[in-house]
N, C-alpha and C positions, 0 to 999 in steps of 0.2 A: 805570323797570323794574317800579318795582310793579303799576303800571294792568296791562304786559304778564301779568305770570305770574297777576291776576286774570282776563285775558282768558280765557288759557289754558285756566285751572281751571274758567271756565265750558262750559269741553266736555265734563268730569268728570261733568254733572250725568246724563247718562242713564247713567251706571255706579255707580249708588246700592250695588247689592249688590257689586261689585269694591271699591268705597271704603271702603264699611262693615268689609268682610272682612278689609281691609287694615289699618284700623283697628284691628279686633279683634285680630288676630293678631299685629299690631306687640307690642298692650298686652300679651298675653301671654305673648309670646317675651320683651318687653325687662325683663316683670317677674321673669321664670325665671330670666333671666340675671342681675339683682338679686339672687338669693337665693344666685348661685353663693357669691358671697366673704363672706357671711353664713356660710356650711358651710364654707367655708375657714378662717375663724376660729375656728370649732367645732371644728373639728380641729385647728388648732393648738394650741389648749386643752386640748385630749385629752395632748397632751406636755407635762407637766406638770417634769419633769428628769429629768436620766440614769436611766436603770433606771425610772423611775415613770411608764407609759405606758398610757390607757387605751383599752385593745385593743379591747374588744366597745363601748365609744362611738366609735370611730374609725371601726372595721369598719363602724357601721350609717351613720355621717357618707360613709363613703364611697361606702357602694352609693346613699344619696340622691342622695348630689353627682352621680354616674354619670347616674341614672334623670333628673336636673334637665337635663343636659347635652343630652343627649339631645330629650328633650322641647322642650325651647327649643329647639334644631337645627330642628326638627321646624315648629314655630312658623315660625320666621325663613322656612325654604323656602315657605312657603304666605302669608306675606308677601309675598316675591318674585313668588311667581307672581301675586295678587290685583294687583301694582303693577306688573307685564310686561303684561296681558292690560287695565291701564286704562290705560297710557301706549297700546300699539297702538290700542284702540279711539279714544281722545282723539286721537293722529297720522289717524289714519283718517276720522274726520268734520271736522278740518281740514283736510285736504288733498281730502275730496269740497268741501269748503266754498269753497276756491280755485279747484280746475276749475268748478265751479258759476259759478260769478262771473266766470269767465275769458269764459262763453258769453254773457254779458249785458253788459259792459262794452262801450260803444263802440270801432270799428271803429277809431277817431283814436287810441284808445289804443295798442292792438295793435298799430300801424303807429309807435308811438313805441317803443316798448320790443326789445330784442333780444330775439329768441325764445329766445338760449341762456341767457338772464339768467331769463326766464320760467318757462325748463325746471328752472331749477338751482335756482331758489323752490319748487316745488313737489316735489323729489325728493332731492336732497341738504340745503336749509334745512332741511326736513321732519324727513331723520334726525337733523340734527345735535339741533330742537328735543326728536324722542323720546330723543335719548341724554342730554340734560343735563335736561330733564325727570325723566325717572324716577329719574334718579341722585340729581337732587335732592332731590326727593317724599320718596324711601325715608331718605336723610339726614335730614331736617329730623323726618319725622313720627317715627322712632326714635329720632332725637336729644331732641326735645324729653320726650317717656317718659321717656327715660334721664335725663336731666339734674333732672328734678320726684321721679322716684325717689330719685336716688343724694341728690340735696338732703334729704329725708326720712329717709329711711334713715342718714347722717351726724348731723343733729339725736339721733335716737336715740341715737348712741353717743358722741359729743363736740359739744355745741353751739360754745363759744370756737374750737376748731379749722376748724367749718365757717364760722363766720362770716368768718375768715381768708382760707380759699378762695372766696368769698363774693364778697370786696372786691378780691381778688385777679383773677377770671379777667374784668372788665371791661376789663383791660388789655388782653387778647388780643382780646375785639372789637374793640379800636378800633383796632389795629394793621390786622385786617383788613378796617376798612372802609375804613382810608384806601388800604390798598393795590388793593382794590375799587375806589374811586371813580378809583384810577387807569386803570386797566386798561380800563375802562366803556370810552370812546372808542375805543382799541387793538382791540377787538372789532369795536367798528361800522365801524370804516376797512378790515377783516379781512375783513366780511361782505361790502362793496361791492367790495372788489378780485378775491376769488371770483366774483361775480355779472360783474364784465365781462370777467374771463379765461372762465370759462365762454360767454358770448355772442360771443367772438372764436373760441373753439374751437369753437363750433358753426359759426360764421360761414365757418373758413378749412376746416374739415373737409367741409362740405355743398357748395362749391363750388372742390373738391380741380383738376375741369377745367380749370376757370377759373383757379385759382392754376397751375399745372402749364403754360397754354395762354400767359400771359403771363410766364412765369420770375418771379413773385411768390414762392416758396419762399422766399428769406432774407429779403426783408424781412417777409414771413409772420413769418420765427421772430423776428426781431428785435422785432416787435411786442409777438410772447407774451413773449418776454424782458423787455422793457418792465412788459407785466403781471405775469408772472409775480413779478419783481423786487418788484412794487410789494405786490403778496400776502404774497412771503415776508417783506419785512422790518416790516409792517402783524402779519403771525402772531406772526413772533417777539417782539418788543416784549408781543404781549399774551399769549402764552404765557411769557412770560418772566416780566412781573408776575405772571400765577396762578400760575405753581411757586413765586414767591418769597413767598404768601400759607400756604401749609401749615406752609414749614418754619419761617417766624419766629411763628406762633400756636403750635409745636411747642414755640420756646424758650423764649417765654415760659411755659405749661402746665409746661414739666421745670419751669420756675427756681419756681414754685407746687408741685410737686409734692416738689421741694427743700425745701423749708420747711416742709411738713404732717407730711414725714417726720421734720423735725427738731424740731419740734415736741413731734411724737407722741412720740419719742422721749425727750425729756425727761419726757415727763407719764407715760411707760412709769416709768423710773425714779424717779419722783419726786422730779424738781428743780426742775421747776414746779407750787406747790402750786395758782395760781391758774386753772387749765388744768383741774384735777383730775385722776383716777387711770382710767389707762387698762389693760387687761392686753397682753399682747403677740396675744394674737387676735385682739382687738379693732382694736389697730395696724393689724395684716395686712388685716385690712378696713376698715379706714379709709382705709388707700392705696389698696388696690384702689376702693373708690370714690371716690376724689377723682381720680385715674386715667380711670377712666369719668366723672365728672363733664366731666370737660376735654376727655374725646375727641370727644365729638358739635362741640364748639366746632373742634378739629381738621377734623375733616371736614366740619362747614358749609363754613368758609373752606376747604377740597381743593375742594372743589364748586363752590363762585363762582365759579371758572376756567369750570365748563361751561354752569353756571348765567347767567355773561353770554354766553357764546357765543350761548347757544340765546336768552336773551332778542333780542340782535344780528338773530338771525335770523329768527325772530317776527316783529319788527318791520317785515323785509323783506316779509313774507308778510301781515303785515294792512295793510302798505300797498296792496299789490294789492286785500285784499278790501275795504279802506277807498274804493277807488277809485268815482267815482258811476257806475253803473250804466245802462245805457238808462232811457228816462222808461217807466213802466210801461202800456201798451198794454192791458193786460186788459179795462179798462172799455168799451172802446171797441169798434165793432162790425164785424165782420169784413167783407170786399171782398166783396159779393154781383154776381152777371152779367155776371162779367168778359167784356166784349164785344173786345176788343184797341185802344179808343179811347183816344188818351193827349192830356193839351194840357199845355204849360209854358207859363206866364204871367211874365214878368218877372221869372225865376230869376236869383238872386245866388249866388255862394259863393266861397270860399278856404279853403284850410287855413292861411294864417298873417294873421290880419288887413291886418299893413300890404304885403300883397299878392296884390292881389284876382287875380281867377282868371277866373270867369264872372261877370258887369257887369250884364247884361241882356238872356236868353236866353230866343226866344219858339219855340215850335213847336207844331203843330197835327197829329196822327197819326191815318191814318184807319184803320180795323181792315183787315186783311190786308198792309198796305202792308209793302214793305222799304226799310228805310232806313238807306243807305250813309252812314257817317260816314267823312268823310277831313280830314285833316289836317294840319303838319308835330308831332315830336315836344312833347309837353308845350301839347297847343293844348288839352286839355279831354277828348278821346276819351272818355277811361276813367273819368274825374272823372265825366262827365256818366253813365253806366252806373254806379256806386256811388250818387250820387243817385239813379237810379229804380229801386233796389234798395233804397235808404233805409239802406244802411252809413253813410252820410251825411246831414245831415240839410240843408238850403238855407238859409242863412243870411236868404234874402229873397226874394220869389214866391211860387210856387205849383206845386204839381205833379200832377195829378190824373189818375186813370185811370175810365176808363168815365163821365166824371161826377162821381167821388168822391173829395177832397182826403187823397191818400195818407198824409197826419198825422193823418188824423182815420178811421184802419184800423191793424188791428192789421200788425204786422211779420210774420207769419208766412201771412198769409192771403194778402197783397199779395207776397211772396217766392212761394209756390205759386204764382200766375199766372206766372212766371217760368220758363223754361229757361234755362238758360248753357254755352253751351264756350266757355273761356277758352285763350288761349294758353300757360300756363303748366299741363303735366297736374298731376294729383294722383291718386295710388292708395294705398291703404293695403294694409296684410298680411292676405291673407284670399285666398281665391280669384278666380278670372277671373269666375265668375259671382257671387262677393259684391260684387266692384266695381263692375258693370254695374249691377246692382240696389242701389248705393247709394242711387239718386235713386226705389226702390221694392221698398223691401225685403221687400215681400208679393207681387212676382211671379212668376208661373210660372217655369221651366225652360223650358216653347214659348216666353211671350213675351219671356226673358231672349234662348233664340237667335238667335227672330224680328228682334230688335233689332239682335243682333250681323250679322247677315244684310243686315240693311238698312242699317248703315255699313261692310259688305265689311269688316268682323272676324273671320265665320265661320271663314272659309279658314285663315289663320294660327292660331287659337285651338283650331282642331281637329288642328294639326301641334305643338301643346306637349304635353309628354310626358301630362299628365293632364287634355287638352281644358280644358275649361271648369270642370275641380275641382282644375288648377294653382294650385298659392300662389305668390303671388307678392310679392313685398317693398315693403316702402313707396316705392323708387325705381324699381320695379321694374325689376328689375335682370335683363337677360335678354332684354330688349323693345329695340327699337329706339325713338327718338321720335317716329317717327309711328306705330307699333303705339300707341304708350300715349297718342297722342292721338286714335287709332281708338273702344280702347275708352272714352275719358271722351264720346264722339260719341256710343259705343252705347248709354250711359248716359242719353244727353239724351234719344235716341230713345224709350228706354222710357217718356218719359211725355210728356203730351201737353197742353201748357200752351198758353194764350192769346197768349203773348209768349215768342219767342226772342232772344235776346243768344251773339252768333257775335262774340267777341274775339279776333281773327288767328286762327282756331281752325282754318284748314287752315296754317297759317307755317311748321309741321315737319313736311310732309310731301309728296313729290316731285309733280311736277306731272301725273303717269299716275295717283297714285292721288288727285290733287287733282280730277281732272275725272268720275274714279268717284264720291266724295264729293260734289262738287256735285249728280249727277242721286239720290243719297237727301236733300240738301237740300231737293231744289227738291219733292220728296214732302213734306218733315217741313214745310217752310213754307206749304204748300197751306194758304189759309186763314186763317194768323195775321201777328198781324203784329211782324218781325222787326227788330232795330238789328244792324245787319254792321258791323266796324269791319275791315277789312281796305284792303291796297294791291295787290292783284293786279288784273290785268285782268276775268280773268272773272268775278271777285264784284263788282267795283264796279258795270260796264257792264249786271250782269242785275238791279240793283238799280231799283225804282219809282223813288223819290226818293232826293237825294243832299242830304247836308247838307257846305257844303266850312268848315269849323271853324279859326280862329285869334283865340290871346290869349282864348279863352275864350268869343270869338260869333261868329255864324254870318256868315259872307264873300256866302256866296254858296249858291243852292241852285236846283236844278231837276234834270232828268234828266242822264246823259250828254252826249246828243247837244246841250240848251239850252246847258249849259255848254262845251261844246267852243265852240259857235257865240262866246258871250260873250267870248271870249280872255282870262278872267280869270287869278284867283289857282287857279283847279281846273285849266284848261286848263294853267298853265305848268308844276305838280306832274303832271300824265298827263304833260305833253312830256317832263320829266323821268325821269320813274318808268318808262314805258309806251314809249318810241319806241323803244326798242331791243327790246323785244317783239314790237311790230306791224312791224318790218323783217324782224326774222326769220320772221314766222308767215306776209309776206307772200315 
């Protein structure tokens, strides 16, 4: 835990002047508050016995004490604020520090982790570390003031007594570290059953259809019950251990605080001569700071309850940014004259070692050409469109465009040669025309329409209530699924890449506006050259080449019509796929 909260601290460092302030104003406040029961005693002094009361030292004892109050009040707030404004800023470049890293981590990662476990790392681990953070911070740093004070200040007026309390409040640490090092575990089991109820709840919430479409609803809830269960009784256990950390460092502190009094009390009266001679003001503050002595020890141990929460959580969050990162690209020099030429040489991969995937996958891509991938489910399709996008990297071969070995180009120059409509949309919250322009956020309002125009988006877009400056929500919600896979079409169209990639990207949407769609296709692909992965008839058949894909390499390959001739593995998936099609069209 300690590596973690020096981690922490290291985010501290560009808030020099919040730290410093914090600093300052702790020392000031917690020294003000030191003098209170100094003037407490003074005053008590001032009552010297019945009838014999010193009025005008009292009077003046009091308006200090007042003006002290005050002041240290005054202090302490401007504490708070200096140690609010550096926990936020500290939350704040950690959690830019997590999404940052989130954009750079490989693609194998992302697809292991549940995204509601991702989401819950970065937005609620987050709070949890600013709230046990700062709670902490502000303990520890006034504690430790208070405690070098009131030590001081004690010496001054009873050395034997302080020494007592001295020897004494070691006790109360140890009590709560061992209750500490309990609890430690009870947190971290606490942290992870959060993180996978969170990823079920995003999981069973994002595809409510689906749950709803199959009567999944109870065993849905029984699941979260499962977790749920498994959270609360992980919580309880370690919120149990921390509440039971305050109040036995408490009873220990009274049974010390017990004994100074009784002490004092004796060397008040003089019946311990070896103690020496205390007055009864002096007493009064003598308790009061052995009181303050113990408190800060108090509420360290209150805080270790949050203090390991948030460490807990920490940890969850620099395991993320701990994670190794893409190989850094920078050095390397970017994809120059992208011409649309591709070859794969002897391509290997898999996502799980001991089951290989693609074996030995050769292709030769001339520029302009289209080329029809088919396959049956899990034959490579998509695998193979993630490698030449370099989400993935080939375990063995080679992959090269125009000439140039796509590893040895940066990621970003060799993605720019790239268009994609994939079958699955995405839109975020923004307007009609923020999302069309995501793939070009510097263009016009002509060329944003022009686009929509040309994937027959116009029409619809201009009957929503606020055209092309409707907002629209991250599912967008309001859209049918072929509108919202119209606009991710309009989107591709805006820009005007060497290579397109068409993943099922007409699948949801009826076969009247599919054949509309095809004639601004066969415009957008004028030229470049294209990988279609689709089963329908009229994308595969107006396809150049056909690549027919199982177990990860290629069966078979020529046009349509070769393959039709061959009676292969393509022909028997058309007879399949396709004859009740051409019955009907004939």
């Amino acid at each position: 835990m300690i590596t973690i909260i020096r981690r922490i601290l290291s985010y501290t460092k560009p808030c020099r002047k919040e730290l410093a302030g914090m600093l300052l104003f702790a020392l000031i406040g917690t020294g003000l508050s030191l003098y209170v029961p100094i003037l407490i005693g003074d005053a008590v002094d001032c009552v010297v016995a019945a009838h014999q009361v010193d009025f005008p030292a009292l009077g003046k004892t009091a308006v200090i004490l007042t003006a002290t109050i005050v002041i240290s009040a005054l202090f302490q707030w401007l504490m708070s604020l200096c140690t609010n404004r550096l926990a936020a800023h500290t939350i704040r470049d950690l959690r830019c520090d997590l999404f940052s890293h989130l954009q750079h981590v490989p693609l194998r990662y992302i697809d292991r982790q549940a995204r509601g476990d991702l989401i819950g790392r970065a937005v609620s681990d987050m709070e949890i570390i600013s709230d046990g953070f700062l709670q902490a911070f502000t303990q520890f740093v006034t504690g430790i003031f208070t405690i070098l004070g009131t030590l001081i200040l004690m010496l001054t007026i009873n050395i034997p007594i302080t020494i007592l309390v001295v020897i004494l409040t070691p006790i109360s640490l140890l009590v709560a570290a061992r209750l500490t090092h309990l609890s430690r575990a009870s947190y971290l089991k606490s942290s992870d059953a959060r993180g996978a109820l969170g990823g079920l709840t995003e999981e069973m919430i994002g595809s409510q259809k689906v749950v709803k479409a199959f009567t999944y609803e109870k065993r849905a809830e029984e699941r979260f019950d499962a977790y749920n269960t498994e959270l609360q009784r992980a919580g309880s256990k370690a919120t149990f251990l921390g509440s039971v950390t305050n109040p036995a460092t408490r009873f220990v502190n009274a049974l010390i605080y017990a004994a100074v009094g009784l002490c004092g009390a004796l060397a008040a009266t003089g019946n311990i001569s070896f103690i020496g001679v205390i007055s009864v003001g002096q007493l009064a503050s003598f308790l009061t700071f052995a009181n303050q002595y113990t408190k800060p020890f108090n509420e360290i141990s209150g805080v270790v309850a949050e203090l390991q929460n948030a460490a807990a959580s920490a940890k969850r969050v620099f395991a993320v940014i701990d994670e190794p990162a893409e190989s850094d690209d920078s050095h390397l020099p970017e994809l120059q004259n992208c011409d649309g030429t591709m070859a794969l040489s002897h391509v290997k991969f898999s996502y799980l070692p001991e089951r290989p995937l693609i074996t030995d996958f050769n292709l030769d891509v001339h520029s302009g050409q289209r080329i029809a991938i088919v396959g049956p489910t899990g034959c490579g399709k998509t695998t193979l469109i993630n490698l030449l996008l370099r989400f993935y990297d080939v375990d063995g071969g080679e992959i090269s465009v125009s000439g140039q070995n796509i590893a040895a180009v940066t990621r970003d120059s060799l993605r720019s040669c790239y268009g994609m409509v994939l079958q699955e949309t995405w839109l975020f919250t923004g307007t009609v025309a923020e999302n069309i322009a995501y793939s070009r956020p510097d263009a016009t309002r002509e060329e944003i329409e022009a686009a929509a125009k040309a994937a027959y988006a116009d029409g619809f877009i201009r009957r929503l209530p606020n055209g092309y400056d409707t907002i629209l929500t991250e599912d967008g919600s309001g859209l049918s699924q072929g509108q919202k896979q119209l606009l991710c079409i309009a989107r591709i169209m805006l820009t005007d890449p060497p290579f397109l990639i068409l993943d099922e990207a007409t699948s949801s949407i009826d076969l009247r506006t599919e054949q509309r769609i095809q004639k601004a296709f066969e415009k957008l692909m004028a030229g470049k050259t294209s990988f279609i992965i689709a089963h329908r008839l009229s994308t595969i058949k107006s396809a150049d080449w056909i690549l027919v894909m199982n177990q990860g390499n290629i069966l078979e390959q020529g046009t349509h019509d070769s393959l039709m001739e061959q009676a292969g593995f393509y022909a028997k998936l058309y007879q399949s796929q396709f004859a009740d099609a051409d019955a009907a069209s004939e």
